[in-house]
VOBA-384866 format. One line per field, with one value per residue (C-alpha): residue in three letters; z negated, x negated, y negated; residue number from 1. Coordinates in Angstrom, 2 decimals, m for minus. Example, Ala and Ser with C-alpha at 12.3 -4.5 7.8 and 13.67 -1.06 7.14 Angstrom:
<nodes>
r <- [ALA,SER]
Z <- [m7.80,m7.14]
X <- [m12.30,m13.67]
Y <- [4.50,1.06]
k <- [1,2]
</nodes>
This chain:
<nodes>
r <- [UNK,UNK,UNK,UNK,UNK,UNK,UNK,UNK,UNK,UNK,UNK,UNK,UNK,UNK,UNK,UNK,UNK,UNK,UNK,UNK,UNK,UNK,UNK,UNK,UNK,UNK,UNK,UNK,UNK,UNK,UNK,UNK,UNK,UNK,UNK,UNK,UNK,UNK,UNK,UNK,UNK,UNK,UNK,UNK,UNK,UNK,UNK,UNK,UNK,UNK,UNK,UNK,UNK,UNK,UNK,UNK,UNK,UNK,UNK,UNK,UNK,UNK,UNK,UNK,UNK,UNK,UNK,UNK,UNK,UNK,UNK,UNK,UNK,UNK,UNK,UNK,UNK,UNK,UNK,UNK,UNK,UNK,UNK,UNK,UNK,UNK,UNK,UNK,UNK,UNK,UNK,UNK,UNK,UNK,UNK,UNK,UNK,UNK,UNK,UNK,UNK,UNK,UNK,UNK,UNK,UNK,UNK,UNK,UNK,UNK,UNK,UNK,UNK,UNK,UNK,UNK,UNK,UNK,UNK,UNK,UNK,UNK,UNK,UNK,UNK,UNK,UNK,UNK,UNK,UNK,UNK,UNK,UNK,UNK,UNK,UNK,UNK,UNK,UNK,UNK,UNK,UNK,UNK,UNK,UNK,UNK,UNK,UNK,UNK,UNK,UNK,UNK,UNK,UNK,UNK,UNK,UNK,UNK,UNK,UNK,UNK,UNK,UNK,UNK,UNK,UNK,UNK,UNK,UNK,UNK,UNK,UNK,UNK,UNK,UNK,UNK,UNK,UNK,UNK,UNK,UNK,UNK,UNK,UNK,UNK,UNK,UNK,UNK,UNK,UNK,UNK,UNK,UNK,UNK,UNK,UNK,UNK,UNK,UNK,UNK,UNK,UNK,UNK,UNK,UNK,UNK,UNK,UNK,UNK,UNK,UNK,UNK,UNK,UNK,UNK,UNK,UNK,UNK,UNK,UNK,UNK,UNK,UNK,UNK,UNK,UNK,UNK,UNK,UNK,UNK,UNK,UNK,UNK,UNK,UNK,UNK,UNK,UNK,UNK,UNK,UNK,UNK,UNK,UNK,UNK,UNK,UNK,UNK,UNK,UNK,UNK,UNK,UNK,UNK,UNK,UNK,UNK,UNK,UNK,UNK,UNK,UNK,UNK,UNK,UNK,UNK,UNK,UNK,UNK,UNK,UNK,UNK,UNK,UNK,UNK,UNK,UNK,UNK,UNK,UNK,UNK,UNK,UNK,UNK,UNK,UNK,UNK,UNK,UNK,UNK,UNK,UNK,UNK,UNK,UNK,UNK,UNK,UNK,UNK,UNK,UNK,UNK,UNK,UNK,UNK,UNK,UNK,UNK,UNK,UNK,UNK,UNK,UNK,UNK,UNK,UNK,UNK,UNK,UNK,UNK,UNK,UNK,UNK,UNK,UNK,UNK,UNK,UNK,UNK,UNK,UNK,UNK,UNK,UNK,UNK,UNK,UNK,UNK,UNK,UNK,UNK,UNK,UNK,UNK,UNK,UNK,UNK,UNK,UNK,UNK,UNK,UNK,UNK,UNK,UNK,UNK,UNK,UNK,UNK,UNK,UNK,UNK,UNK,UNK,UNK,UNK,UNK,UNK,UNK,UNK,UNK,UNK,UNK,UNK,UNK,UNK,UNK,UNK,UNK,UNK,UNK,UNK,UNK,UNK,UNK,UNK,UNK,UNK,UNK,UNK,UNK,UNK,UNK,UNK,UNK,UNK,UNK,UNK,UNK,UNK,UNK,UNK,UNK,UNK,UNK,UNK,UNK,UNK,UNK,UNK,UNK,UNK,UNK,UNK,UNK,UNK,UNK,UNK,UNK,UNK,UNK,UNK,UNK,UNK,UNK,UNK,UNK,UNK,UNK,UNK,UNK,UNK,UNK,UNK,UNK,UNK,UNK,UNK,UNK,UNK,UNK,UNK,UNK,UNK,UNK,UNK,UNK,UNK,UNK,UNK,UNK,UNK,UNK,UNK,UNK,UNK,UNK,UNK,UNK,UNK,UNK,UNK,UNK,UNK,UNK,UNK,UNK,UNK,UNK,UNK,UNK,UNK,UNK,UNK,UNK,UNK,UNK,UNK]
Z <- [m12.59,m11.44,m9.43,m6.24,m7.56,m4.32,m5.46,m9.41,m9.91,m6.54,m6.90,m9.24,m6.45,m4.46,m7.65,m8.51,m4.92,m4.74,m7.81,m6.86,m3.44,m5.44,m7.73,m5.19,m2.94,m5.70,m7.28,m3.24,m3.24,m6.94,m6.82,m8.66,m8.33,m4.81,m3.89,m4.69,m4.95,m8.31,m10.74,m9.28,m10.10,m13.37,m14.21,m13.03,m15.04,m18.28,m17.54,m16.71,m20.15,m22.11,m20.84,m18.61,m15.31,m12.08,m10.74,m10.11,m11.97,m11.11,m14.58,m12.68,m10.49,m10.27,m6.51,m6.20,m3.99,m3.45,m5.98,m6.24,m5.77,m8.23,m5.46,m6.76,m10.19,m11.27,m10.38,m11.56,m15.19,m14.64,m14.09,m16.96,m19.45,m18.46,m18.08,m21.60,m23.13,m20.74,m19.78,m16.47,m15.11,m15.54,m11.91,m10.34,m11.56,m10.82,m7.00,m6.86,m8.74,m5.54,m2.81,m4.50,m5.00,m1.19,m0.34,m1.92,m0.06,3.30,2.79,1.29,4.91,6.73,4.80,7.08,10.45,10.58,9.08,5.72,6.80,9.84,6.94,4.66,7.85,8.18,4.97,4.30,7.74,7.19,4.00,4.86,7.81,5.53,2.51,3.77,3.46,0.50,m1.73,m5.62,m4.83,m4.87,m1.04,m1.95,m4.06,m0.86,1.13,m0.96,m1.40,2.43,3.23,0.70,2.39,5.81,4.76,3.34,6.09,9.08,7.17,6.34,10.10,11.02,8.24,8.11,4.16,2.34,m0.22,m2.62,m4.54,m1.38,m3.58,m6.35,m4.01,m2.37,m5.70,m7.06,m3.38,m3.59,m6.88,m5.75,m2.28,0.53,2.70,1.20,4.49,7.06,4.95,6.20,9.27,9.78,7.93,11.16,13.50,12.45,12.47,15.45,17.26,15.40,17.30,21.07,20.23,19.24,16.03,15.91,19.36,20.97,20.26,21.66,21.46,19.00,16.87,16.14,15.33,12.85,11.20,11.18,9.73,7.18,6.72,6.61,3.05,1.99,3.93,2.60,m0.34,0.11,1.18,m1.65,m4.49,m2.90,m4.37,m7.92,m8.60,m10.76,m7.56,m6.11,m2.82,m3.04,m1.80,1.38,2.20,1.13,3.74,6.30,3.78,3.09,6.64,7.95,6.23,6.14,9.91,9.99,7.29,6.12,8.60,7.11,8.42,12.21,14.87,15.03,17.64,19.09,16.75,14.18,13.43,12.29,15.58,17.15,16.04,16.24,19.64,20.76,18.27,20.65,23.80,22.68,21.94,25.55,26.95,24.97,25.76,29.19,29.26,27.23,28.62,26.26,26.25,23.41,21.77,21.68,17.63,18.04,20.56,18.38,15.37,17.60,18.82,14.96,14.55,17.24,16.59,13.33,14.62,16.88,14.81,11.67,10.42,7.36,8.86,10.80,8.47,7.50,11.70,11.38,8.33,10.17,13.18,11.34,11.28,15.09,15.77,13.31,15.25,18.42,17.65,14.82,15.77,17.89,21.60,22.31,19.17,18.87,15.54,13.66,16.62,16.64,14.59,11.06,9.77,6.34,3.78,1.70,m1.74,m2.96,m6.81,m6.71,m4.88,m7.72,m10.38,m8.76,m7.98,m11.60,m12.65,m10.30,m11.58,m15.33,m14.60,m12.64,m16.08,m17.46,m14.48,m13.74,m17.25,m15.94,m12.40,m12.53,m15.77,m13.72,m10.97,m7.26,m4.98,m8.03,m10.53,m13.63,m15.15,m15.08,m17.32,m20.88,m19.27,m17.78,m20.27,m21.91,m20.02,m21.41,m21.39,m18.24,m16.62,m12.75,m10.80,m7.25,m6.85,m3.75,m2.62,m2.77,m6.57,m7.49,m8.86,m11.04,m12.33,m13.45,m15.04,m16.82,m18.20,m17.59,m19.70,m16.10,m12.90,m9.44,m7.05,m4.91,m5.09,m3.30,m3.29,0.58,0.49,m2.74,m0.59,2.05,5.48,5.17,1.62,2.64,5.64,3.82,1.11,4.40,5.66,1.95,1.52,5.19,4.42,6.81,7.10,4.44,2.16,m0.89,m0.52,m2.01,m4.88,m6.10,m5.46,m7.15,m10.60,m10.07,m12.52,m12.24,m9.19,m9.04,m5.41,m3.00,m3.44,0.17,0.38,2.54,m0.24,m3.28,m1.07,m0.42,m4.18,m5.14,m2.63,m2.12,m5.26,m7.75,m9.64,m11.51,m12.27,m14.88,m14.58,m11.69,m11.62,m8.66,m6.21,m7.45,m8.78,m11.49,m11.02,m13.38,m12.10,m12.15,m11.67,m8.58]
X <- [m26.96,m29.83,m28.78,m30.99,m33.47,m32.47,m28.60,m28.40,m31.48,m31.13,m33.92,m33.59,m33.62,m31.37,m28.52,m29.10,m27.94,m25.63,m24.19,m24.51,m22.85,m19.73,m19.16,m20.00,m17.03,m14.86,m15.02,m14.51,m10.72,m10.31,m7.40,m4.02,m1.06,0.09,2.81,6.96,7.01,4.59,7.08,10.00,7.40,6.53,10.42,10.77,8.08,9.27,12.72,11.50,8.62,11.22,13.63,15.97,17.26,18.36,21.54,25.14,25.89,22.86,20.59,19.65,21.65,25.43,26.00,23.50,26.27,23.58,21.32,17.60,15.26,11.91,9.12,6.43,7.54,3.58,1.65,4.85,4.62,0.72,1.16,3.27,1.16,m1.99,m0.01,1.30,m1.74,m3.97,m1.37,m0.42,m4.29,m4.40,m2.03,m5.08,m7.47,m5.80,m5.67,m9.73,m10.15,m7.95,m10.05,m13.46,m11.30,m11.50,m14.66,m16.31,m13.70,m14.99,m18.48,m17.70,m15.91,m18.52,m21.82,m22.11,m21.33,m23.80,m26.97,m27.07,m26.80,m24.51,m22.11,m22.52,m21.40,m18.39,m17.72,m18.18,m16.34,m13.63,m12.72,m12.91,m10.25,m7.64,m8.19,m5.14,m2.66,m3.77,m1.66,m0.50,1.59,1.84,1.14,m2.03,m3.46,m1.31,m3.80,m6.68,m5.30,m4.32,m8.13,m9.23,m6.08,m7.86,m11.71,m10.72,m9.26,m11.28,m14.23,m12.46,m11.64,m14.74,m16.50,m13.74,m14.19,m11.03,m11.10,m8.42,m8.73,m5.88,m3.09,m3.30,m3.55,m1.14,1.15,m0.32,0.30,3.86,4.61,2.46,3.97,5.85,2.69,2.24,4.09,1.67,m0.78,0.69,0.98,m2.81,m3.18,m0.83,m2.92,m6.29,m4.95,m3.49,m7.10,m8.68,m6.21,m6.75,m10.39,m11.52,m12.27,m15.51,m14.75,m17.29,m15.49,m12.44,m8.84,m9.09,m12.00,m9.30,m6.36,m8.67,m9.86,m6.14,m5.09,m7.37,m6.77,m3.50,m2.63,m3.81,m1.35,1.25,0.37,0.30,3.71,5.40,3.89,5.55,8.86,7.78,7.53,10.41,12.25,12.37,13.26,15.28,12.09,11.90,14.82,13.54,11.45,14.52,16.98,14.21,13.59,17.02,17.85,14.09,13.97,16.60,15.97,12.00,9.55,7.20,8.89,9.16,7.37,3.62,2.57,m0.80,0.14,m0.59,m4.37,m4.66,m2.58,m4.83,m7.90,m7.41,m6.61,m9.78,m11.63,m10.12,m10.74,m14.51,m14.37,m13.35,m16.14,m18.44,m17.27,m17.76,m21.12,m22.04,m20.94,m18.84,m16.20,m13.36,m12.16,m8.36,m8.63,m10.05,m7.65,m4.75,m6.00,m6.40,m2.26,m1.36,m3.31,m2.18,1.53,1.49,0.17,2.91,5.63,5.88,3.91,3.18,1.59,m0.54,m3.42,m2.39,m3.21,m6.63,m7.18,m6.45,m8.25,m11.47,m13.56,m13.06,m14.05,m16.87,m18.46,m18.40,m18.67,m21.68,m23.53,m26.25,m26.77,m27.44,m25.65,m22.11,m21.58,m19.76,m20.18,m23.72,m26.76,m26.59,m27.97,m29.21,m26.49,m26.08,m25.75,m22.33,m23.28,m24.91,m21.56,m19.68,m21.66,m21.75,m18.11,m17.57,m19.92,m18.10,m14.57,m16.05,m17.18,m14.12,m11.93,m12.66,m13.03,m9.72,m8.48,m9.56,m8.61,m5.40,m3.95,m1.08,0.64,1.46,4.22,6.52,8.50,6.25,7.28,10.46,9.88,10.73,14.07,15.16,14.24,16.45,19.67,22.23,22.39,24.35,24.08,24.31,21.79,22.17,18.33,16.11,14.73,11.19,11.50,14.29,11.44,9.90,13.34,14.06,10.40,10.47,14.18,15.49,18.85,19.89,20.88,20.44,22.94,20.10,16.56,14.02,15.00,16.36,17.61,20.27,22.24,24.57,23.95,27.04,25.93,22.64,24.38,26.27,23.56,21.42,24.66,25.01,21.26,21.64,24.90,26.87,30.39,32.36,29.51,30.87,32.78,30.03,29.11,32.34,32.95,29.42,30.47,26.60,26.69,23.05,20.99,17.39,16.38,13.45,14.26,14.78,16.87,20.14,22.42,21.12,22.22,25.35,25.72,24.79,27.01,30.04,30.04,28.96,26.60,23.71,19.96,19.32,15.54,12.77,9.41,7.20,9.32,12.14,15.49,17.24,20.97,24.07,27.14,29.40,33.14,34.29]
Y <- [22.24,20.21,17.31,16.33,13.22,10.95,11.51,11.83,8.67,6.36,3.82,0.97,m1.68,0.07,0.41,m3.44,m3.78,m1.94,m3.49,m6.66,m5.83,m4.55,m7.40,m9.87,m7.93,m7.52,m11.44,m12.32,m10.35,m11.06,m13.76,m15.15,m12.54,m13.70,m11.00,m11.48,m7.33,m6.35,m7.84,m5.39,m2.80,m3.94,m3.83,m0.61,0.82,m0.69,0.73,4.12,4.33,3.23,6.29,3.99,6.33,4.83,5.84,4.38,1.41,0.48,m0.89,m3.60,m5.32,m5.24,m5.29,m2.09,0.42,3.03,4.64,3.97,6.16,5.29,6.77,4.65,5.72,6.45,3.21,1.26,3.28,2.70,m0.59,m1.86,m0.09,m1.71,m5.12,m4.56,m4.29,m6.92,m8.88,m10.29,m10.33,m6.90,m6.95,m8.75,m6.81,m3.19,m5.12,m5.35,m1.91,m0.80,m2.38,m1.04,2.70,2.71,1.14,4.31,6.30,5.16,5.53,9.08,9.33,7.47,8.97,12.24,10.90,7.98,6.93,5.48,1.59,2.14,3.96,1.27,m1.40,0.65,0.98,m2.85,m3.58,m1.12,m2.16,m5.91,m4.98,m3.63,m6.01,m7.85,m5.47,m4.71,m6.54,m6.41,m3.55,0.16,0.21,m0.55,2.74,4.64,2.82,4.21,7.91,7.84,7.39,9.82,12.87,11.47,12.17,15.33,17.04,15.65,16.81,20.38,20.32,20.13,22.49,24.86,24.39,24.51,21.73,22.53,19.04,18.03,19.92,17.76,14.53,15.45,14.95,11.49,10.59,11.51,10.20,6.78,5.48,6.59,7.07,10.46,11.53,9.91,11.91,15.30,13.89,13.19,16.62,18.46,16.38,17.29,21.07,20.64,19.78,22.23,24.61,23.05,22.67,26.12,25.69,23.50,21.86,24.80,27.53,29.60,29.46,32.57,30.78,27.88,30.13,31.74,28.29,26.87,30.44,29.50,25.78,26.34,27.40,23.93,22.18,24.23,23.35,20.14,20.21,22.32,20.29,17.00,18.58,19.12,15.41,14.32,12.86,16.90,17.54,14.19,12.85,14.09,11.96,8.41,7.23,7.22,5.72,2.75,2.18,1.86,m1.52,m1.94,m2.66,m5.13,m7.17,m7.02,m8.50,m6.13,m3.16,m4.96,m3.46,m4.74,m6.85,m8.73,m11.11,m9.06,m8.76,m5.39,m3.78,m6.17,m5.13,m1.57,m2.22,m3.84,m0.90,1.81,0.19,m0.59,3.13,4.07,2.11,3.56,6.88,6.34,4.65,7.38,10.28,11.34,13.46,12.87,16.08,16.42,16.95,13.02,11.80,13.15,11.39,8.23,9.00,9.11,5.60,4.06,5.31,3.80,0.79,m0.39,1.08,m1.22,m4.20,m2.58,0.62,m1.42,m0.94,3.15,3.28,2.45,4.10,7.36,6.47,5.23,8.46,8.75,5.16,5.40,8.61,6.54,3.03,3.91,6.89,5.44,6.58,10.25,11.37,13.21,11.66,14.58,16.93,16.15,16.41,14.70,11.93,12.05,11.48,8.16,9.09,8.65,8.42,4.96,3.67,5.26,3.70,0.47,0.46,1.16,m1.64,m4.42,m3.10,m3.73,m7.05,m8.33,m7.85,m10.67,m13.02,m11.93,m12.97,m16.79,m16.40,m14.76,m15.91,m17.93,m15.90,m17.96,m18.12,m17.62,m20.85,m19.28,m22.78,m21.99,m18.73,m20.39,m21.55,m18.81,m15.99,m17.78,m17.60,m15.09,m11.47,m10.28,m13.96,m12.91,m15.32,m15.79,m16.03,m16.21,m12.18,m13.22,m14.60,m11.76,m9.35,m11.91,m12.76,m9.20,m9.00,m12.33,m12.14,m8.58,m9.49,m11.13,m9.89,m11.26,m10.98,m9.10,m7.80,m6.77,m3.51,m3.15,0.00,m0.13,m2.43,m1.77,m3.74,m5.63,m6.84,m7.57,m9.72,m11.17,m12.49,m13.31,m15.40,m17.16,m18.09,m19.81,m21.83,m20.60,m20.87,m18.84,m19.07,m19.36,m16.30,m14.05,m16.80,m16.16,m12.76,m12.28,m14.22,m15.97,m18.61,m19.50,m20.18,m19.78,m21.20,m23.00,m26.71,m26.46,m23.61,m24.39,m22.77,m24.99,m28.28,m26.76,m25.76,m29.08,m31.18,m29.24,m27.26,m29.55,m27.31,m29.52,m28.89,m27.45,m27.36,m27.93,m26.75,m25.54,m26.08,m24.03,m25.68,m23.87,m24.62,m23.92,m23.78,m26.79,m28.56,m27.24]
k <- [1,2,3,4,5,6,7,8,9,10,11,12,13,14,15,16,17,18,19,20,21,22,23,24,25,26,27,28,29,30,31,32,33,34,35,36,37,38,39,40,41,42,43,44,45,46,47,48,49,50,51,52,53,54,55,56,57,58,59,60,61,62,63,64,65,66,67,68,69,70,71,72,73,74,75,76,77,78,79,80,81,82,83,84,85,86,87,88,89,90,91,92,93,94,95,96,97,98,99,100,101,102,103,104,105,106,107,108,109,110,111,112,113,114,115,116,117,118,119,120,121,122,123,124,125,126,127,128,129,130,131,132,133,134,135,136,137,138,139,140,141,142,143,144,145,146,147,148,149,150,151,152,153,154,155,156,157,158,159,160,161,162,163,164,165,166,167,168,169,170,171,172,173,174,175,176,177,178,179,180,181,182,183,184,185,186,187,188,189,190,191,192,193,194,195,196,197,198,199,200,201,202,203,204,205,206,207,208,209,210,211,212,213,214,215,216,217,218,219,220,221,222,223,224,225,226,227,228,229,230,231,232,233,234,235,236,237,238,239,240,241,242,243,244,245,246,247,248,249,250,251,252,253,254,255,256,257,258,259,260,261,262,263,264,265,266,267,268,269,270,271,272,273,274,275,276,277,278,279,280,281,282,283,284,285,286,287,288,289,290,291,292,293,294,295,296,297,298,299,300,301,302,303,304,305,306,307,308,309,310,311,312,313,314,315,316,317,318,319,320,321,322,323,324,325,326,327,328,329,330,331,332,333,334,335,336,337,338,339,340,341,342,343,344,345,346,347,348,349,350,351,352,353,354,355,356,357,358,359,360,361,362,363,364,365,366,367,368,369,370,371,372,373,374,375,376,377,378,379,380,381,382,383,384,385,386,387,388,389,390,391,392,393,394,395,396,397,398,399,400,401,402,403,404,405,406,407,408,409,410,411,412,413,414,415,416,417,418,419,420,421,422,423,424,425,426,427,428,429,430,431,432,433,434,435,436,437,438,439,440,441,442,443,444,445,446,447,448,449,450,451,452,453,454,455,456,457,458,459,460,461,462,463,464,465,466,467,468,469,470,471,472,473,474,475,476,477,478]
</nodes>
């Protein structure tokens, strides 16, 4: 197959560019490991290559009444295999890979609605907008495959092409983050317009049954193969049993706000869009206002879906905010495409080159007592550590022979536990009730924590070691 010239050999200058666009985005988001929740993920991948199984007792942590459910199994296996052999860095750099991974996704997205500059804007600008969710976690490569399930079916919506590369997605997805299910979601939607819309938005009722009746299969598809990953059908019933404690206790999973700069951004995207749809002319099609429902939806729901929200609304904002006047963006005429292989190549490039950087950058991980490592690997086998949530991951990565009292793992707890360790961390009265119930004869806390003064003043327990801001208590003479 002979490959078009302006595709297959893009000009030297523009490659060099390009390249140098890439590395210069991905040294910018290259940084220390700054996230409590990769070293949980870490653990769980060593348990799982090394044939561990979740279930009741948990392996983990004692106080674990319900059993996990491993739905980020894949990038946590992923994960501690590439950590294994590049060591903690490797977390880092899988981060940037991540952030260029859906770069190229959005001008793949963006490359056939607008003209080659405007794409690479909202590629740039998109990117740039959801860079701060985009954290050392698995939420982060849902991020990127949630773009990619997006592209492909507002494009197959509007084509009527039936791009069977979504099945396979569609697994990874599932087996990668619990965003697999907005991805259906976005999938019903875009069906779901293609249905009001007739089809190609100038069409008739019957010319969108037909393309749906076609479309359809995929979806289907999609669905079915979501149950062949080694949770089964056990993972259609995750999502609601993370979110109940989710809500109460995680600020993440909070309903966003106009505090929040990615509701409020998407906000003041869609309203810009309205105006422009009225100066314009324009009339919205409903397949575009249901994608912009979906979006805005996830927006206000949770903190953490903030960014998923404009991910799905992007290629509608992008056909109104970019195409320039007098154009329909993907209802209208079509620019000429940017080629997608010199992003590839340079993407690949930047990725290369951020390995070793990250080796220097992100040799000592943040927000975590990593002096306090040597110490506490060293603690016995089965020592239960009443340890703070945010540090509990790191604990079970850096000595797994211990076991905190609780992790970050929200929904192996029941409420009342969870209260309860909420209640002890605060000092309030009838603290100590769960420090002994627990058997905790270690504490691994903020220096400020209320529950290491009250260990310390009315309980007598000593410090063992300090280091970055974390005290490392041992229990002591009541």
């Amino acid at each position: 197959m002979r490959w078009p010239a302006r595709v297959w050999r893009p000009p030297a200058a523009r490659l060099a560019a390009g390249v140098a666009g890439a590395t210069a985005v991905a040294l910018l988001v290259l940084r220390p490991v700054s996230d409590p929740s990769p070293w949980l993920h870490l653990r769980v991948g060593e348990l799982l290559a090394g044939g561990g199984r979740f279930g009741l007792p948990d392996p983990l942590t004692p106080s674990a009444d319900r059993a996990y459910s491993p739905t980020q199994w894949l990038p946590s296996v992923v994960g501690y295999e590439l950590v294994r052999v590049l060591g903690v860095p490797a977390v880092a750099w899988m981060r940037v890979v991540a952030v260029l991974a859906l770069l190229v996704v959005l001008l793949a997205t963006l490359r056939h609605r607008v003209a080659p500059r405007r794409a690479l804007l909202g590629g740039l600008v998109g990117t740039l907008l959801v860079v701060p969710a985009m954290t050392e976690r698995p939420q982060t490569l849902g991020l990127v495959l949630l773009a990619l399930q997006v592209h492909g079916w507002t494009r197959s919506g509007e084509d009527g092409r039936r791009r069977w590369w979504l099945v396979p997605l569609a697994w990874v997805f599932a087996a990668t983050h619990g965003l697999w299910t907005v991805g259906l979601v976005a999938a019903a939607a875009v069906l779901a317009g293609v249905l009001l819309d007739g089809g190609t938005g100038g069409g008739t009722v019957g010319d969108g049954r037909a393309r749906v009746r076609h479309l359809a299969p995929v979806l289907l598809l999609q669905g079915l193969v979501t149950l062949a990953t080694p949770l089964g059908p056990a993972l259609l019933l995750t999502p609601f049993a993370v979110g109940g404690n989710g809500r109460r206790f995680v600020v993440e999973w909070q309903p966003g706000t106009l505090a929040d700069p990615a509701v409020a951004t998407l906000l003041v995207l869609v309203a810009a869009l309205a105006v422009v749809a009225l100066r314009r002319g324009r009339r919205l099609r409903r397949s575009e206002l249901l994608l912009l429902a979906v979006g805005l939806l996830l927006a206000v729901s949770a903190v953490r879906t903030a960014a998923p929200g404009l991910l799905v609304a992007l290629p509608v904002l992008a056909d109104h905010l970019l195409a320039p006047s007098g154009t329909a963006g993907a209802g209208g005429p079509r620019p000429s495409a940017l080629p997608l292989a010199g992003a590839l190549v340079a993407a690949t490039v930047a990725a290369l080159v951020a390995l070793p950087v990250a080796r220097v950058v992100a040799a000592v991980p943040r927000v975590v007592p990593a002096g306090l490592a040597a110490p506490v690997a060293a603690l016995p086998a089965g020592t239960v550590v009443l340890a703070q949530t945010d540090v509990s991951g790191w604990l079970l990565w850096t000595a797994p022979q211990v076991r905190p009292v609780v992790d970050l793992r929200a929904e192996s707890f029941s409420a009342d536990h969870l209260q309860r360790f909420v209640a002890t961390y605060q000092a309030r009265p009838g603290w100590e009730a769960l420090v002994d119930s627990s058997g905790a004869s270690y504490a691994l806390l903020p220096r400020d924590a209320p529950v290491a003064g009250a260990l310390l003043d009315v309980r007598h327990w000593r410090v063992d070691r300090e280091a970055d801001g974390y005290l490392l208590l041992a229990r002591g003479a009541r």
